[in-house]
GUZA-616587 format. One record per residue: z, y, x of N, C-alpha, C, O in turn. Coordinates in pm, whole numbers, padded with zeros to 5 digits, always signed. Atoms other than C-alpha are relative to their C-alpha. Example, Ala and Ser with C-alpha at 12.3 -4.5 7.8 and 13.67 -1.06 7.14 Angstrom:
2
+00000-00119+00089+00780-00450+01230+00000+00120+00090+00066+00118+00194 -00006-00119-00082+00714-00106+01367+00073+00109-00077+00090+00220-00026 
***
This chain:
219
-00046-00129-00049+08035+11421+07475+00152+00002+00016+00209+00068+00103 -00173-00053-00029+08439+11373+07399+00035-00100+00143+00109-00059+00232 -00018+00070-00125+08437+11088+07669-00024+00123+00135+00071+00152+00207 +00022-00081-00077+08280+11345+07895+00098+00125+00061+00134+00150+00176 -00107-00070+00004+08508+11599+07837+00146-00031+00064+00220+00025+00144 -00162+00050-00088+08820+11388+07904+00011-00056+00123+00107-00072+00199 +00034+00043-00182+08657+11257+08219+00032+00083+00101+00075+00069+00215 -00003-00132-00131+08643+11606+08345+00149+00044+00019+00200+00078+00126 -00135-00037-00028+09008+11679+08233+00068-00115+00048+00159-00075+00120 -00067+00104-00085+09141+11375+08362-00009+00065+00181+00088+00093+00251 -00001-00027-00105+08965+11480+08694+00064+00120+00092+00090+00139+00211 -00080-00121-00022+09121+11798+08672+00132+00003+00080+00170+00050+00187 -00169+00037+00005+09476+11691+08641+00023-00064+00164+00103-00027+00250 -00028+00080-00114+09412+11426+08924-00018+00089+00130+00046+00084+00235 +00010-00113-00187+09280+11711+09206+00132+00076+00023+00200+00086+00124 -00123-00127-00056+09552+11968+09149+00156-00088+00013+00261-00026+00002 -00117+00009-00035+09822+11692+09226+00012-00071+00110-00103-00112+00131 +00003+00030-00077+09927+11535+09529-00052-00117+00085+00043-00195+00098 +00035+00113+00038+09712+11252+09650+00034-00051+00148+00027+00021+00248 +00048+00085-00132+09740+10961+09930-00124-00034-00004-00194-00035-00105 +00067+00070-00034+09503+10816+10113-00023-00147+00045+00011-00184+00158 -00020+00115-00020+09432+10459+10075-00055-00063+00161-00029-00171+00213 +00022+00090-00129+09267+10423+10417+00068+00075+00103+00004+00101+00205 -00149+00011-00053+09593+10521+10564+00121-00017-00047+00226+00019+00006 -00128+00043+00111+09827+10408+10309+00018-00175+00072+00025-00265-00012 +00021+00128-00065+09829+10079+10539+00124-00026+00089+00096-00053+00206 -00094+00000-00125+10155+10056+10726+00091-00126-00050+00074-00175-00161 -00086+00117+00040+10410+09774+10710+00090+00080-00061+00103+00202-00054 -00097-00126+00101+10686+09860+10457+00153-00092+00073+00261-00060+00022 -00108+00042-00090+10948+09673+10677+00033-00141-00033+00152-00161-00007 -00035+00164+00034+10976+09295+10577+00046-00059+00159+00156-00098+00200 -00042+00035-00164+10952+09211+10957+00118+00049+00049+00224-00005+00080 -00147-00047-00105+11160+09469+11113+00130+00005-00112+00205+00092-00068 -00118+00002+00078+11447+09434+10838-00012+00136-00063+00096+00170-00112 -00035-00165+00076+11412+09789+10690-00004-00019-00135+00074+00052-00198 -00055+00081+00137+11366+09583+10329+00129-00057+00051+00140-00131+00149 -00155+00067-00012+11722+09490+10334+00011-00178-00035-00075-00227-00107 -00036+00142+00061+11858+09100+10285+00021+00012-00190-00043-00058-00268 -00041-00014+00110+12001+09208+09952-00134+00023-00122-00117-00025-00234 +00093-00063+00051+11654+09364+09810-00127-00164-00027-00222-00139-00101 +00024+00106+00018+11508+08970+09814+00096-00120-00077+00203-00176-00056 -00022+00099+00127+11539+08748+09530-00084-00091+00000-00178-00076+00077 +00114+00112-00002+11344+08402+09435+00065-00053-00145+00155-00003-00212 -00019+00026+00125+11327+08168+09135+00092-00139+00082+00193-00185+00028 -00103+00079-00022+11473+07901+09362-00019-00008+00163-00104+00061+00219 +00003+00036-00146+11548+07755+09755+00066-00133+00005+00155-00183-00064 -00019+00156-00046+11555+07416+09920+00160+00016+00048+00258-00043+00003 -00142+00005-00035+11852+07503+10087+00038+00081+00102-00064+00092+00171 -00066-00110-00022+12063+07772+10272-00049+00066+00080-00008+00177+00115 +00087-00082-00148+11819+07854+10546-00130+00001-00054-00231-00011+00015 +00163-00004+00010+11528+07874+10352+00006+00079-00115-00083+00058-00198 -00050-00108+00134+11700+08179+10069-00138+00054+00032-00224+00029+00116 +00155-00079-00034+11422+08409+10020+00041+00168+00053-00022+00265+00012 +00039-00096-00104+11532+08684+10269-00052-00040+00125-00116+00028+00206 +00097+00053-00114+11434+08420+10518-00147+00048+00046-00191+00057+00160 +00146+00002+00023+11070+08500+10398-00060+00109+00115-00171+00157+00089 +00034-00109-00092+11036+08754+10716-00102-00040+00085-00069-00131+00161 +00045+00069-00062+10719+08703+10879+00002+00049+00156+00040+00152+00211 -00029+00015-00137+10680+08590+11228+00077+00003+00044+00077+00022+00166 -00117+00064-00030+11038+08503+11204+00010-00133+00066-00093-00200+00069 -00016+00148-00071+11159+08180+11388+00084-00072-00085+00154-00169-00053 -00116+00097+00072+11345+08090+11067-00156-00079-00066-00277-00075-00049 +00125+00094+00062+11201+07824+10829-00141+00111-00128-00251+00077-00172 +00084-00084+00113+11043+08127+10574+00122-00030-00121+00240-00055-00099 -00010-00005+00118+11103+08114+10199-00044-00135-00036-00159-00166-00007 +00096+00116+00010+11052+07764+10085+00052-00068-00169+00105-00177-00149 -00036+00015+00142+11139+07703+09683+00021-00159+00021-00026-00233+00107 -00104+00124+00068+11333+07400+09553-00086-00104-00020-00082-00202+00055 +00124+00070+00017+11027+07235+09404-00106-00040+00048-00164+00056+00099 +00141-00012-00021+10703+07082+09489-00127+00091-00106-00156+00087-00226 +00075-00082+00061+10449+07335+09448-00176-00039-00043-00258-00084+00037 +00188+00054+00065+10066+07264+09233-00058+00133-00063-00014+00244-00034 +00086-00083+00065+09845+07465+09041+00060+00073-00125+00024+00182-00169 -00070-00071+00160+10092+07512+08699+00151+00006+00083+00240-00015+00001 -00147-00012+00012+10435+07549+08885+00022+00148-00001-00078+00213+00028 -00042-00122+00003+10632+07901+08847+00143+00009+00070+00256+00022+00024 -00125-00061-00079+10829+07954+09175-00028+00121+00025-00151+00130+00015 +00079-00096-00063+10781+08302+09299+00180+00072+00119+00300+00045+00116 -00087-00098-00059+10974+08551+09546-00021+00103+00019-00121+00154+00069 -00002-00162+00076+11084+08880+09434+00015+00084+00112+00059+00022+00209 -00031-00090-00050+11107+09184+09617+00026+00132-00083-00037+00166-00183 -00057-00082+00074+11316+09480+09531-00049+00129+00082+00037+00143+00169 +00046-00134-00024+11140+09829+09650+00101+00115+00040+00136+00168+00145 -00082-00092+00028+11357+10050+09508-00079+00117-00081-00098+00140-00200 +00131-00105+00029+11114+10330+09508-00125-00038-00069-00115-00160-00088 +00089-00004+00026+10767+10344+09357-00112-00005+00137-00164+00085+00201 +00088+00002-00122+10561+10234+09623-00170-00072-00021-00212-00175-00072 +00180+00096-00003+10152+10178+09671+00015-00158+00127+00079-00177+00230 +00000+00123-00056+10091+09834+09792-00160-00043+00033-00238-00073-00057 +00168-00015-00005+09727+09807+09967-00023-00150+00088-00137-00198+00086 -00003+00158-00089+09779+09450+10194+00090-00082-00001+00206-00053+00030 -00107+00110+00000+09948+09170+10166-00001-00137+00133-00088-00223+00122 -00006+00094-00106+10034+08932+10498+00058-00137-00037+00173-00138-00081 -00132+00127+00006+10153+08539+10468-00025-00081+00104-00113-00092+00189 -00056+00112-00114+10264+08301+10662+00043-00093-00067+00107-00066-00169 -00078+00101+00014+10364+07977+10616+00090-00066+00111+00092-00005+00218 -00075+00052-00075+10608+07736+10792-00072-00096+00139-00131-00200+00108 +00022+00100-00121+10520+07574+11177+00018-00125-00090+00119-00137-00159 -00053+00135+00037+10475+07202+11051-00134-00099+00142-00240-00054+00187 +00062+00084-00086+10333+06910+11304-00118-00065-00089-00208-00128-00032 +00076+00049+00087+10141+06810+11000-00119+00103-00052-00081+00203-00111 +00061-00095+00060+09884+06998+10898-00093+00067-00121-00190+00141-00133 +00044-00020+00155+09843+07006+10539+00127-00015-00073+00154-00087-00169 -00158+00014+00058+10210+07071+10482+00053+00158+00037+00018+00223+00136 -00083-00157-00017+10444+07430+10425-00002+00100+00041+00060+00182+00109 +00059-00166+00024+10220+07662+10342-00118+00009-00161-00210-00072-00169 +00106-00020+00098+10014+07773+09996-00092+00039+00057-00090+00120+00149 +00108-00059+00002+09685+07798+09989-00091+00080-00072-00214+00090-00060 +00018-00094+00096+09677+08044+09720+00089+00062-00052+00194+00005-00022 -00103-00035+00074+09895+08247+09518-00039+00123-00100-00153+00170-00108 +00046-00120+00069+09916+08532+09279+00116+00102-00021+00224+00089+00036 -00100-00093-00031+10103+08823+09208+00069+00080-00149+00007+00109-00251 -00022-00068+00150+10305+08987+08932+00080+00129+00060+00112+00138+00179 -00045-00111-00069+10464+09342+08944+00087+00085-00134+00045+00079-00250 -00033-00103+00094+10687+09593+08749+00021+00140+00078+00021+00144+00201 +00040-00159-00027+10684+10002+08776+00160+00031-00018+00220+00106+00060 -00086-00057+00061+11006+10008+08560+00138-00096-00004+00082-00203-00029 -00045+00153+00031+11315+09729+08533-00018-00036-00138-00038-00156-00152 -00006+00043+00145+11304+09727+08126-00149-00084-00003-00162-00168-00092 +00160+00019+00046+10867+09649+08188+00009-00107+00032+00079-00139+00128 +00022+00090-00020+10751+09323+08130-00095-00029+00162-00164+00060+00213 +00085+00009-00105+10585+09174+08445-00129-00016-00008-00178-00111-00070 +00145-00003+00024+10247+09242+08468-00090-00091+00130-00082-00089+00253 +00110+00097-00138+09965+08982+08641-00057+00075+00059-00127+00149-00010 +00100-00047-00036+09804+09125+08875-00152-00055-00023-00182-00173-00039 +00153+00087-00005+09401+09105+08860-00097+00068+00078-00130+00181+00043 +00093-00052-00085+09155+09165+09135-00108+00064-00019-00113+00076-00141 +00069-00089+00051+08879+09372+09115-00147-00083-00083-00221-00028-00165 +00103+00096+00034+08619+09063+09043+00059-00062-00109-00011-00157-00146 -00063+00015+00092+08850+09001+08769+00105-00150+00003+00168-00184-00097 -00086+00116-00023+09045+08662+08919+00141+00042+00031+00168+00141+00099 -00105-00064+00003+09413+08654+08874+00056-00073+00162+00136-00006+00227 -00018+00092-00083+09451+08380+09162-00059-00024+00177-00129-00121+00205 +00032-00040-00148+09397+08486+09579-00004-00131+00069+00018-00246+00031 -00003+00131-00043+09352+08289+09835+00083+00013+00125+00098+00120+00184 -00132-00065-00067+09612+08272+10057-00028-00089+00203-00126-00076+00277 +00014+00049-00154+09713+08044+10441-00092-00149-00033-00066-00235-00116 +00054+00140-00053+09483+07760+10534+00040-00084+00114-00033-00179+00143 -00063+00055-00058+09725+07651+10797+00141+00039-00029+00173+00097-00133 -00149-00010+00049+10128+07656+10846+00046+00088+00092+00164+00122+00100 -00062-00094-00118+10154+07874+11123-00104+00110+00049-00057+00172+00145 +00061-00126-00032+09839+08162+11160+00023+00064-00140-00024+00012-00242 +00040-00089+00142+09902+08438+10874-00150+00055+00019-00230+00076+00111 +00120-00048+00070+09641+08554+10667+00063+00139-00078+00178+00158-00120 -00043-00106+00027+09599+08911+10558-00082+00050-00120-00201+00032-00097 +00066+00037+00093+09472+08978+10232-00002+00143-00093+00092+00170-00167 -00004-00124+00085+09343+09340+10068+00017-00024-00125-00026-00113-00198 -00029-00004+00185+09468+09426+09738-00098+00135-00055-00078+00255-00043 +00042-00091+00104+09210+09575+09510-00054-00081-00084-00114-00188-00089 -00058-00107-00011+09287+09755+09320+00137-00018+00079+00191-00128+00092 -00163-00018-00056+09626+09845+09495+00100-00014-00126+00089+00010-00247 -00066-00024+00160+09912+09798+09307+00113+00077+00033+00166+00064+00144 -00114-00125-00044+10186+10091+09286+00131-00093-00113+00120-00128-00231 -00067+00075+00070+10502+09906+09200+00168-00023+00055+00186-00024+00176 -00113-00010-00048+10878+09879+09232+00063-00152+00046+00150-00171+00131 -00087+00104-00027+10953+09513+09217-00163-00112+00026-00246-00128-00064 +00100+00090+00015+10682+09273+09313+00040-00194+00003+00145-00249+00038 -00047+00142-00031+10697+08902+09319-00153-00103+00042-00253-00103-00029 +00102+00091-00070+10451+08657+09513+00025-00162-00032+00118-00235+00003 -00072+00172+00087+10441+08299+09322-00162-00070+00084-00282-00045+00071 +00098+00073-00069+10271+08052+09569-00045-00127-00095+00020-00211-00158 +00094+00149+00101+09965+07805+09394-00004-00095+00093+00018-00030+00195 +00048+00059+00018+09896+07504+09513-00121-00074-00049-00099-00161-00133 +00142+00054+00086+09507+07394+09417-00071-00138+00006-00182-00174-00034 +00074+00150-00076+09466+07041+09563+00027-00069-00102+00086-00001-00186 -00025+00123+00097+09498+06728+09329+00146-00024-00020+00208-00041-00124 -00185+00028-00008+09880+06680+09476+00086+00143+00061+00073+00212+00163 -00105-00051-00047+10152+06877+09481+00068+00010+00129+00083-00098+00185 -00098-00006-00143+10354+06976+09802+00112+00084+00022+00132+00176-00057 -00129-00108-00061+10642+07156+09945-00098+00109+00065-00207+00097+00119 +00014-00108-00092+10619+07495+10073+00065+00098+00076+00179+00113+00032 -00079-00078-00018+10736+07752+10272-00073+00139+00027-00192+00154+00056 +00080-00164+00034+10661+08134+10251+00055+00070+00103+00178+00066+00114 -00031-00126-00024+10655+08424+10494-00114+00067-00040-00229+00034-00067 +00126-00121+00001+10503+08757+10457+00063+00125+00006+00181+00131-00027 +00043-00137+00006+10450+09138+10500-00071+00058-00106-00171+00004-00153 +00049-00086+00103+10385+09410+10243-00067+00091+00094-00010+00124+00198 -00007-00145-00044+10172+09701+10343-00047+00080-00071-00106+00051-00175 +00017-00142+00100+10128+10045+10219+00082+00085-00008+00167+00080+00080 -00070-00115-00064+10294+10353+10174+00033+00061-00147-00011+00043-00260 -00075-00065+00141+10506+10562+09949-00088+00057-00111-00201+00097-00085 +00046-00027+00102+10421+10650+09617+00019+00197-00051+00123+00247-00095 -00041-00165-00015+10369+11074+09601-00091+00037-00090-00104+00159-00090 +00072-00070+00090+10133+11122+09340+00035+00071-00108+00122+00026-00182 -00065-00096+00158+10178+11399+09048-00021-00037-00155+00028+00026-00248 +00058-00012+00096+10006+11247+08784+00117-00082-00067+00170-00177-00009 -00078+00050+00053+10243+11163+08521-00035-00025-00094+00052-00089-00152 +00047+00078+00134+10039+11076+08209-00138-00006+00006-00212+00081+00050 +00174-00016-00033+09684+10938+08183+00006-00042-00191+00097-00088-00260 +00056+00066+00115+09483+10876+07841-00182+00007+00007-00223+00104-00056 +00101+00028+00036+09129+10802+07852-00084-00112-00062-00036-00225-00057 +00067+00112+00140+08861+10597+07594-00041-00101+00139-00091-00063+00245 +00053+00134-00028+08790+10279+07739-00189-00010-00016-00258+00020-00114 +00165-00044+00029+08392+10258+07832-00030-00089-00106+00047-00124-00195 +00028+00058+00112+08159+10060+07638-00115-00093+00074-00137-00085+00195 +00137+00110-00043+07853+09790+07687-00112+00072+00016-00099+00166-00062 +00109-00083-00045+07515+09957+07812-00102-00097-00006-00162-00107+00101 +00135+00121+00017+07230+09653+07685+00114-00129+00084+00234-00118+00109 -00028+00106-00029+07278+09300+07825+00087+00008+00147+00194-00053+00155 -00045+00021-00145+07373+09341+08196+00097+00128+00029+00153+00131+00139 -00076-00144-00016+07564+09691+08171+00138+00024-00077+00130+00039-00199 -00044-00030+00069+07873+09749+08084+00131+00078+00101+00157+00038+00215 -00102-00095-00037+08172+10027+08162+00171+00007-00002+00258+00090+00025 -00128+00013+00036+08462+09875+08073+00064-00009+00180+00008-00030+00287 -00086-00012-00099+08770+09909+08306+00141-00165-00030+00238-00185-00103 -00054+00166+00009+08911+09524+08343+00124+00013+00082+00186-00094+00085 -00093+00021-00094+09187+09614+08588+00109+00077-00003+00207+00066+00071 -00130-00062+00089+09405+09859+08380+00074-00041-00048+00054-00086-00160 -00129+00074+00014+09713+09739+08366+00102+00079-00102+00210+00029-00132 -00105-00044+00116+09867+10018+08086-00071-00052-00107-00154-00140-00127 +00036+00045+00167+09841+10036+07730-00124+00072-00066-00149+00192-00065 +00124-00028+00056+09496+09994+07528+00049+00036-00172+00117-00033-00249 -00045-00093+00139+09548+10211+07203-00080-00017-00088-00103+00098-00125 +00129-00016+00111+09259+10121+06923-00094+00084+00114-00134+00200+00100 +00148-00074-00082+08989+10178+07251+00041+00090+00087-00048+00116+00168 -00010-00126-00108+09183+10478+07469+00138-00106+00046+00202-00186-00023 -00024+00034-00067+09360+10384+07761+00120+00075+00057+00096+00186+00105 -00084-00145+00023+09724+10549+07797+00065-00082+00124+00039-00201+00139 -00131+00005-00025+10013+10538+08042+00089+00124+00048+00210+00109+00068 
***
């Protein structure tokens, strides 16, 4: 019955405040046309001066984003983006680099981490099937466009390209964010965490990314 209860006031809270709609929350947030600024792109590293990670613009004619290292399955390059704002994030576009080769400078996977706040640790994203790890370009020159659910509402994101083959390779990164500003009212949630329902049933919420309290679910 108290689960019940806080279900309904949760639902409460959530009607009377302002909501988007995720199936128009879909727009580019400006990576292409420059409206993310040069300055608002960061990385963990770059090959070299034409391949910084504001390059990373897709369907640019530069080389992309292309990190320092050869990239595999355990390396940790990624490239940051700076928001500013609180923004929903519902698609993600990449691109890799034109190569004559074609099993060269582009991931074929990646994953994603995100913060709300600058003090918050970075949080993994995790898909709704519970894998932390997408699948990203299968060539170096058609992007791939790739729904995010859940969405993630977030100020700084960062995109760290995998590698899954036996060998390591170079890469290079473009891409597009899409989605749309962040306008919702709700400013504090707490509800209990479900529970198991027999062998095949169970209620838990795997893709909550705040804080689990002894079983209730806060941020």
């Amino acid at each position: 019955m108290d689960k019940i209860i806080c279900l309904f006031l949760l639902l409460i809270t959530i009607s009377n405040t302002k909501q988007f709609d995720l199936e128009t929350c879909r727009y580019p947030l400006g990576i292409e046309t420059g409206k993310i600024l040069d300055s608002a792109f960061s990385s963990s590293s770059h090959a070299r001066e034409s391949t910084i990670a504001s390059k990373a613009r897709i369907r640019s004619e530069t080389d992309g984003w292309c990190p320092l290292n050869q990239i595999s399955s355990t390396t940790y390059e990624y490239i940051q983006i700076d928001l500013v704002n609180l923004t929903v994030i519902t698609l993600i576009e990449l691109q890799g680099k034109f190569s004559l080769k074609p099993n060269e400078q582009f991931a074929d996977s990646f994953r994603i981490e995100y913060k709300r706040e600058n003090e918050q640790k970075w949080i993994k994203y995790k898909y709704f099937s519970g894998q932390y790890i997408l699948s990203g370009n299968s060539n170096s020159y058609i992007p791939t466009m790739r729904d995010l659910l859940p969405s993630i509402i977030a100020r700084q994101i960062r995109i760290i390209p995998i590698v899954t083959g036996p060998l390591s390779k170079y890469i290079c990164m473009r891409l597009e964010l899409y989605g749309c500003s962040y306008e919702d009212g709700l400013i504090s949630y707490s509800m209990p965490q479900g529970d198991k329902r027999g062998y095949d049933v169970q209620f838990f919420d795997e893709t909550y990314d705040g804080q689990n309290e002894n079983g209730t679910l806060k941020g």
